[in-house]
C-alpha positions in Angstrom: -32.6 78.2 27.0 -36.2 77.2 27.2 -36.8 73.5 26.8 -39.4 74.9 24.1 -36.1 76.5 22.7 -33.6 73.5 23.2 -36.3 71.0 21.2 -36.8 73.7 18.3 -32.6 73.3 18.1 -32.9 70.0 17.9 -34.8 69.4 15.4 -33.8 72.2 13.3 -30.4 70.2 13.6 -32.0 66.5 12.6 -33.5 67.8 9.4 -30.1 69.5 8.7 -28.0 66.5 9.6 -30.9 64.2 7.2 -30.0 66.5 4.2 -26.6 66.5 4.7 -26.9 62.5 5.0 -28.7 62.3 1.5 -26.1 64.6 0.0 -23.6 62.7 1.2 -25.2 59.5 -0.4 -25.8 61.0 -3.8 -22.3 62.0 -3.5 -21.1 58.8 -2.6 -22.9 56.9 -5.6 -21.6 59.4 -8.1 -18.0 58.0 -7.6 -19.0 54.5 -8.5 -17.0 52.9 -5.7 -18.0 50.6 -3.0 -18.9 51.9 0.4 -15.3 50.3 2.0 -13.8 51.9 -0.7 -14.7 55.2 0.0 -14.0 54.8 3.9 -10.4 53.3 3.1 -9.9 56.4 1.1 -11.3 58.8 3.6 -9.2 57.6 6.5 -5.8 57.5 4.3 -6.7 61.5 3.1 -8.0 62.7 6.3 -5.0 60.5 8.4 -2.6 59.8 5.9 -0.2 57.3 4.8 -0.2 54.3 6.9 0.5 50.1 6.9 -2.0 48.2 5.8 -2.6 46.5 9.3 -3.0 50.2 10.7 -5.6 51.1 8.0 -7.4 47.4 8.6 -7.4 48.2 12.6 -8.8 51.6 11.4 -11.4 50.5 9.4 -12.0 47.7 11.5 -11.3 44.7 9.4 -9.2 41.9 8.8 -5.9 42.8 7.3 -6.7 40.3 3.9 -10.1 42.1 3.5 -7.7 45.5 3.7 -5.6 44.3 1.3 -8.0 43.2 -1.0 -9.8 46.8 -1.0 -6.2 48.6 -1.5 -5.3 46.3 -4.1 -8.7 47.4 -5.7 -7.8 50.7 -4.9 -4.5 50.5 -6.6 -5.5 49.3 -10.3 -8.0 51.9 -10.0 -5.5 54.4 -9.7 -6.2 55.7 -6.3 -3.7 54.9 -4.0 0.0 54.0 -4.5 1.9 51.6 -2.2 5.2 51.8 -1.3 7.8 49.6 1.1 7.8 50.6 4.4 11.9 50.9 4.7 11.3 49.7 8.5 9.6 46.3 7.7 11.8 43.8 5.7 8.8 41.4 4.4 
C-alpha cells in the first residue's frame, strides 16, 4: 500500500469514526441519563454482574461515587442488587 493509499484509509476511517461518534451522542441523549450512568450500565451488560468496588475500579472511581450512581440506577429500574453470599457485610 502506497502511502497515497494508507492516508486515503485513514481518513476515510476518521470521518467514519466522527459519524459514528455523533450517533453515539444523539443516542446517548435520547436515554436521558447521565454520562456515568450510561458507562456503569455499559460495563455491567458487556461484563456482567459484579461488586460494587469491582465496577468503581472499572469505571475508575471511588466506591461512594459507585454506589451513589447504582443506587440512582436502582430506583430507576435499571439494575437490581443482590447479596454477594461470599461477603457477610
Amino acid at each position: 500500500m502506497s502511502k497515497t493509499d494508507a492516508v486515503d484509509v485513514a481518513e476515510r476511517v476518521h470521518k467514519a469514526a466522527i459519524r459514528m461518534l455523533r450517533a453515539a451522542r444523539v443516542a446517548d441523549a435520547s436515554t436521558g441519563l447521565s454520562a456515568p450512568k450510561l458507562s456503569a450500565l455499559s460495563v455491567l451488560v458487556f461484563g456482567g454482574a459484579m461488586s460494587l468496588s469491582a465496577l468503581a475500579k472499572a469505571e475508575q472511581v471511588t466506591a461512594p461515587t459507585m454506589s451513589k450512581l447504582v443506587g440512582d440506577l436502582e430506583a430507576e429500574g435499571l439494575v437490581a442488587k443482590r447479596a454477594d453470599k461470599t461477603d457477610k457485610r
